[in-house]
C-alpha positions in Angstrom: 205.7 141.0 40.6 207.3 143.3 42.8 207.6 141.6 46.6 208.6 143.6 49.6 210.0 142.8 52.7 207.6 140.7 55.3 205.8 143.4 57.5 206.8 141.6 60.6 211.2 141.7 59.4 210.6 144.9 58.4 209.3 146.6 61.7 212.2 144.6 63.6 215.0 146.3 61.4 213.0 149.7 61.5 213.4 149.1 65.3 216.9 148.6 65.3 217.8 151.8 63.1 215.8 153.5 66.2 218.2 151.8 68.7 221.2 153.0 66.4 220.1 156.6 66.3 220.0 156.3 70.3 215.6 156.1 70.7 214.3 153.9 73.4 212.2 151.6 71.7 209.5 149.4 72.9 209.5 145.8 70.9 206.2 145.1 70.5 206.1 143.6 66.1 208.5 140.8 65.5 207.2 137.4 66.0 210.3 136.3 68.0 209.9 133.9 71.0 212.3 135.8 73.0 213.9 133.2 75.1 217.1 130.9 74.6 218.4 127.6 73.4 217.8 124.8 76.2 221.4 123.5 77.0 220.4 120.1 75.8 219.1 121.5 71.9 223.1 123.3 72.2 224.5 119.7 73.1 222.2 118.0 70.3 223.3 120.6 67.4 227.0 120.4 68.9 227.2 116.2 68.7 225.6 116.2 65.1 227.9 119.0 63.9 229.7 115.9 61.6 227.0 115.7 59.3 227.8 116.9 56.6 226.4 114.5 53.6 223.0 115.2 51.8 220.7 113.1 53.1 217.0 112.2 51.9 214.4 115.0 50.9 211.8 114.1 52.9 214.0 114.4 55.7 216.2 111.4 57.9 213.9 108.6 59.2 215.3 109.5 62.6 213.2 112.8 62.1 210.3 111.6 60.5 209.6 109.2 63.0 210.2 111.8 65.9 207.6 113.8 64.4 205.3 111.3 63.7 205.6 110.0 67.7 204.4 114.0 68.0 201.7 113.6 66.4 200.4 110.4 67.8 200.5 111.7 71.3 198.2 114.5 70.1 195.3 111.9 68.7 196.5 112.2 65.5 198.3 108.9 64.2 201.1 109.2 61.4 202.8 107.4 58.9 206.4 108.4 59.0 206.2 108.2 55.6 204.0 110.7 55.1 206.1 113.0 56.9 208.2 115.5 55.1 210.9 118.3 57.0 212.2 121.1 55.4 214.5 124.2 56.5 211.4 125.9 58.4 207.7 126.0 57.9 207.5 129.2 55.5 209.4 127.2 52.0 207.3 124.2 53.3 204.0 126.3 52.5 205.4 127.9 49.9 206.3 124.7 48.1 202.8 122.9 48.9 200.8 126.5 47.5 203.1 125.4 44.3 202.5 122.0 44.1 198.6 122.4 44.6 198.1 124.9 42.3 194.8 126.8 41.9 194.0 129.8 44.3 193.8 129.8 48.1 190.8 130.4 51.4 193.2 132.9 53.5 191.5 133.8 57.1 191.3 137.8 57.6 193.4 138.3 60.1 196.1 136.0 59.2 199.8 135.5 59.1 201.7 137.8 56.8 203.3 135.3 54.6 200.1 133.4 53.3 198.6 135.7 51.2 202.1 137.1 50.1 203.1 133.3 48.8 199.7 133.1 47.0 200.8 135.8 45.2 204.2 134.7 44.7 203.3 131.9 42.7 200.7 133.4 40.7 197.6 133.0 43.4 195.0 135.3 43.9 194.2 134.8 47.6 190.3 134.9 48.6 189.9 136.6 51.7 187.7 135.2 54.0 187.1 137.0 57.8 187.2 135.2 60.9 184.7 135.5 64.0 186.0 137.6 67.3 187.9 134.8 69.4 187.7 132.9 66.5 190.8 133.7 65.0 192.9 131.8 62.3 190.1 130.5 60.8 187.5 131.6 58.3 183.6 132.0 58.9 182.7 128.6 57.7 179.7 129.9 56.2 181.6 133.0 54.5 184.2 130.6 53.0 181.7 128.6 51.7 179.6 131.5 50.4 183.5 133.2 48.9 184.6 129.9 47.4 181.2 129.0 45.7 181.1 132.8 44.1 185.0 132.9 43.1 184.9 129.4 41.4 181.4 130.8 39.6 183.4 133.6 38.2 186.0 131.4 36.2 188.3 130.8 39.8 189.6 127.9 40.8 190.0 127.8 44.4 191.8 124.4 46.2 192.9 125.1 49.4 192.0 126.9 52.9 194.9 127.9 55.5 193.7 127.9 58.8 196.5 128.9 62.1 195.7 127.0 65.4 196.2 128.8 67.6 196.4 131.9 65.9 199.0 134.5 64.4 197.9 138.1 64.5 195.2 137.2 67.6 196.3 135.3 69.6 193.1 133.2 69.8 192.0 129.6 69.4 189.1 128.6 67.4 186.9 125.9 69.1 185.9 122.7 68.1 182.5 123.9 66.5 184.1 126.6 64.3 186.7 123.9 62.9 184.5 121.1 62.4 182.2 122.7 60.7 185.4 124.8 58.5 186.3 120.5 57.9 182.4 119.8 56.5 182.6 122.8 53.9 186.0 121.6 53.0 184.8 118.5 52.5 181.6 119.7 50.8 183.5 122.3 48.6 186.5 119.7 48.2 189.3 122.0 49.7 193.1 120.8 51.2 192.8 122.7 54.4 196.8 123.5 55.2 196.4 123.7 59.0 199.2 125.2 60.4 199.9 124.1 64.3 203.1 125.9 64.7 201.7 127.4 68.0 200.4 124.4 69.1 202.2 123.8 72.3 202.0 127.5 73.5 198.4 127.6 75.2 197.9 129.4 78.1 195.5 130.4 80.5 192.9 133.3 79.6 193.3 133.7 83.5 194.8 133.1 86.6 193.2 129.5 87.7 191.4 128.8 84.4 192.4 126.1 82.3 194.0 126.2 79.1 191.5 125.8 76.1 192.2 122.5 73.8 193.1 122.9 70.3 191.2 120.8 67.8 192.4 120.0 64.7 191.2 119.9 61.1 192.8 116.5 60.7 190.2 114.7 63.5 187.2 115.9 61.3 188.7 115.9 57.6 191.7 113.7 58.3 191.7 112.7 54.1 192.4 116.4 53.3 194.0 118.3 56.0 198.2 118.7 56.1 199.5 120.0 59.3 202.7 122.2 59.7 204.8 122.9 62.6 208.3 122.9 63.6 210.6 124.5 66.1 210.9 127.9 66.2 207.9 128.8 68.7 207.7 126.3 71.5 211.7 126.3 71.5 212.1 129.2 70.0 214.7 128.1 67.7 213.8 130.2 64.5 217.1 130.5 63.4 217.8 126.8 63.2 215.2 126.6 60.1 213.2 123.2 60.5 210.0 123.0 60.0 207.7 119.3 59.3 204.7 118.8 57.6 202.1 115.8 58.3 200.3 114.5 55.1 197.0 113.0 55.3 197.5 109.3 54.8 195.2 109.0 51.7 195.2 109.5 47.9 195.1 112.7 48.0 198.3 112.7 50.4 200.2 110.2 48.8 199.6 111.7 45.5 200.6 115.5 47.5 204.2 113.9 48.8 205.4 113.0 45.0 205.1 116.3 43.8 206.3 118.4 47.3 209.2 115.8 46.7 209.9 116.7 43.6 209.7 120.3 44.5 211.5 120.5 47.7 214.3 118.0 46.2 214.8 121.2 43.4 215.0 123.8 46.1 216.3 123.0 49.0 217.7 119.2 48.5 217.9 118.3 51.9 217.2 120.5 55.7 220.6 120.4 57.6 221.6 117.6 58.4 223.3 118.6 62.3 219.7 120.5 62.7 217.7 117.2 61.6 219.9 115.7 64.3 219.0 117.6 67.0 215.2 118.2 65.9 215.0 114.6 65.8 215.8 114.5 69.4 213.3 117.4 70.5 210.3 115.9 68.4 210.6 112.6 71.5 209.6 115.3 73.9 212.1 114.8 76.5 211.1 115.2 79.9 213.4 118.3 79.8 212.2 120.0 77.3 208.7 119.8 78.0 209.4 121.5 81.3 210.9 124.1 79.5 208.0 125.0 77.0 205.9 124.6 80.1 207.6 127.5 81.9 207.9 129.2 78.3 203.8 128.8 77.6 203.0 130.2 81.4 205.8 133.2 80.6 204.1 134.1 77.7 200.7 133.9 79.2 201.4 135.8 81.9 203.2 138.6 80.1 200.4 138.5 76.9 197.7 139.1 79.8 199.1 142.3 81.3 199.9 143.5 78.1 196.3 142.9 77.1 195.4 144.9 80.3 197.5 148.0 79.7 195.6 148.1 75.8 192.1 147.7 77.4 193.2 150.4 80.0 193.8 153.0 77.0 190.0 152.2 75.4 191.2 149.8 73.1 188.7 146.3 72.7 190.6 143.3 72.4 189.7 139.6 72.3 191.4 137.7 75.0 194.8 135.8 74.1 195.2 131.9 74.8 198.2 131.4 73.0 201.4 131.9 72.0 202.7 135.9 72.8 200.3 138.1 70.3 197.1 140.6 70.8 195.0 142.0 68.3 194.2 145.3 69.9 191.2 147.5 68.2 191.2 151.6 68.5 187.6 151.9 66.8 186.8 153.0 69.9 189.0 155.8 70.1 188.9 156.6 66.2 187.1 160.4 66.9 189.6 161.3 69.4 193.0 160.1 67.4 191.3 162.2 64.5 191.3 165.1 66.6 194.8 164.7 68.4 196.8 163.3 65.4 195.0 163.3 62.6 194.7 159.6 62.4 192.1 158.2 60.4 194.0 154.6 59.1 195.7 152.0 60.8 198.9 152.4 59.3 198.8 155.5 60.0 198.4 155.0 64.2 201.4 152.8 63.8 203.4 155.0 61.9 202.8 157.5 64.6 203.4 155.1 67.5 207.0 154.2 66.0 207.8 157.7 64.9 206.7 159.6 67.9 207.5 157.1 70.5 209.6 154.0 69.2 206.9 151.3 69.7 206.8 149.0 66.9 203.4 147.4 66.4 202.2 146.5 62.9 198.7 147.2 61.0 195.8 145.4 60.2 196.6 145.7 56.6 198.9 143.6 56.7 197.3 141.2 57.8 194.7 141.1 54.8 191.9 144.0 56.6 191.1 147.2 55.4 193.5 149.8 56.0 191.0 152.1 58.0 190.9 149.6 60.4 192.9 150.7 63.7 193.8 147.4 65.1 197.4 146.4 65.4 199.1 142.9 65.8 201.2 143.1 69.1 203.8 140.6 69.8 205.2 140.5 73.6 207.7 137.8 73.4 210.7 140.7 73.4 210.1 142.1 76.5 211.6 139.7 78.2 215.1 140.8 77.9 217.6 141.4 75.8 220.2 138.8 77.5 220.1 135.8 77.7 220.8 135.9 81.6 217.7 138.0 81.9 215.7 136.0 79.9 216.4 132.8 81.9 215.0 134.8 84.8 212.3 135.7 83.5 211.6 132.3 83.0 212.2 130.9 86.3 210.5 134.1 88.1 207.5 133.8 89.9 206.5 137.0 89.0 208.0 138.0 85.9 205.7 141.2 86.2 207.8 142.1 89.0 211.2 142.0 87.4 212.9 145.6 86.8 213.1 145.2 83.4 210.1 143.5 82.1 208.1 146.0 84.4 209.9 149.0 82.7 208.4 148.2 79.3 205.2 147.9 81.4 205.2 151.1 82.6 206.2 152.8 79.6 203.6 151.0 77.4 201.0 152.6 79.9 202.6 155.7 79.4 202.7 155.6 75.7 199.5 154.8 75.5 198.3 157.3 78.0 200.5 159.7 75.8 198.4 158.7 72.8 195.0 159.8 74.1 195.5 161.8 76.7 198.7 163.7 76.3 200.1 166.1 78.6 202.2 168.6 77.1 206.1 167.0 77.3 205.5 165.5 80.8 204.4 162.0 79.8 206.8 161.9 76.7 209.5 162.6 78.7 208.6 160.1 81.6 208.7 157.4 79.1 211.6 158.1 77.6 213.0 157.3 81.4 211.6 154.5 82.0 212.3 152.9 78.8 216.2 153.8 79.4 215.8 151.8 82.6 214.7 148.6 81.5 218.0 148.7 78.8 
């Protein structure tokens, strides 16, 4: 099969080509956390930079017990043993959709790269929508009722990925939604791959509320459920490429880790070893570090909120984020109007106009597994924070990170955009937002 470039890689180099032709853009689709390496994950990489011999697939115990420690201060009690790392979440999926075979429950919305690894090893993904605030994880009652009628048809269907929180919304699915997604899995006899990535990044919905708790699969199905995380959100290492998996300490897990062995140990051998080093050391949860994901979970709550606000502003509906740096805005309500200013009648084509006409990279709901007549858009925020590292350390010690210059530029000229979209005044707004945007450079 044919398999393009991820959406979400796609929209950042389209954005770049816009920077090089000399258009102020505003970075609102790559999934980036947008903030540096703590000085002590520098030290950590640096002191392990003399390993250089393969060492165990499943990853060095060092790691594996790091991660299960994680875990266990979460409720959920691991095995090192049943702990296997890998160079970044994305080949650990892609090697468990391979080793578990059969065709996968994908939530709609969900993360680019499930349904496009379903495909890649020969999977027909089953769609399943979520509820509104529900995000990352399938109507139990509609998986139930999709799973049952695929697997009538001649299907086989094995698996359910769930995201908590969630990647396009930004939501997190509460503890009724997921316990009752656990008793269909159980009933339907489903793996549900929950993916946890985002885990440490909730935030207020509000100033003064509290953050919402996330509930995992694993405390209601803990035979069947396999969590994934790793390092690139709450650090924001992405480049480094480590990622972990938990396996469910039962049959079925134990009989899961020979085969992803066997699989990872033809693909990838070993992660790096100077990146196991250092991971090893962040998975304790030093007191240092966990300040630092504090101030990164309040930056991205606070700039996720006023971004929310500018959408809402222009007409758009959107569920409120409580994690991580995305918003699912929805332009339903404006459909009529972009018909009759643009022509717009599909969500790709409202982001293709948005990008063209105005440099703000946003991606569809298509690709996230809706319709394409839907006009709602994934927004990611986590690049508005700067675009050097001395800025971005400032916006995470500000206050108000509203109130810096160049965070409030992008601000502005997302108001303006958006103002431009619906309500344009002939060259006036365009212009003003060109102007703005060149002052947050």
């Amino acid at each position: 099969m044919t398999v393009t470039v991820s959406a979400t890689l796609a929209v950042n180099e389209a954005l770049a080509e816009k920077r090089r032709q000399g258009v102020c853009v505003l970075p609102l689709g790559f999934g980036e956390a947008g903030l540096p390496v703590h000085p002590v994950m520098r030290d950590q990489l640096s002191a392990g930079n003399g390993a250089n011999a393969y060492g165990p697939v499943a990853g060095s115990s060092a790691l594996r017990e790091a991660a299960a420690g994680y875990w266990e201060r979460r409720g959920l009690p691991t095995d090192p043993g049943m702990v296997i790392a890998g160079p970044g979440s994305k080949p650990l999926l892609y090697s468990l959709l391979l080793e578990i075979g059969g065709d996968t429950a994908i939530a709609a919305p969900s993360w680019v790269s499930y349904a496009a690894q379903s495909r890649l090893v020969g999977q027909q993904p089953l769609l399943v929508p979520t509820a509104t605030g529900q995000g990352g994880v399938p109507q139990p009652d509609l998986l139930h009722a999709a799973v049952t009628a695929a697997r009538e048809q001649g299907r086989t269907v094995n698996a359910v990925i769930v995201t908590l929180p969630d990647n396009p919304t930004g939501t997190v699915a509460d503890a009724d939604t997921v316990r009752r997604l656990s008793e269909v899995a159980r009933e339907l006899d489903l793996l549900v791959i929950s993916d946890e990535i985002y885990r440490d990044l909730v935030h207020p919905a509000g100033p003064g509320e509290d953050p919402v708790e996330i509930h995992s699969p694993a405390e209601y199905a803990p035979e069947r459920t396999i969590i994934s995380t790793g390092l690139s959100k709450n650090l924001a290492l992405g480049g480094w490429r480590i990622g972990v998996l938990r396996l469910p300490d039962s049959e079925i897990g134990h009989r899961l880790r020979g085969g992803l062995l066997g699989v990872a140990s033809e693909i990838w051998s070993s992660p790096a070893a100077p990146v196991q080093e250092a991971a090893a050391h962040a998975f304790t949860e030093p007191v240092e570090l966990l300040d630092h994901i504090d101030r990164s979970r309040r930056l991205h709550g606070i700039v996720a909120r006023a971004v929310t606000e500018a959408f809402v502003r222009a007409g758009a509906t959107v569920a409120t984020p409580r994690a991580a740096f995305y918003l699912y805005p929805d332009f339903e309500p404006a459909r009529e109007r972009l018909a009759a200013l643009h022509g717009v009648t599909t969500g790709p084509e409202l982001t293709g106009l948005l990008l063209d006409r105005f440099g703000m990279g946003v991606l569809p709901a298509v690709e996230f597994g809706e319709g394409a007549e839907a006009l709602r858009m994934r927004v990611a925020t986590s690049l508005l924070y700067g675009e050097s590292e001395e800025r971005r350390y400032a916006a995470l010690a500000a206050t108000d990170p509203l109130a810096l210059p160049w965070v409030r530029a992008h601000l502005d000229r997302l108001d303006e955009v958006l103002g431009a979209l619906l309500d344009p005044a002939p060259g006036t707004v365009i212009a003003r937002s060109q102007a703005t945007a060149r002052a947050a450079v």
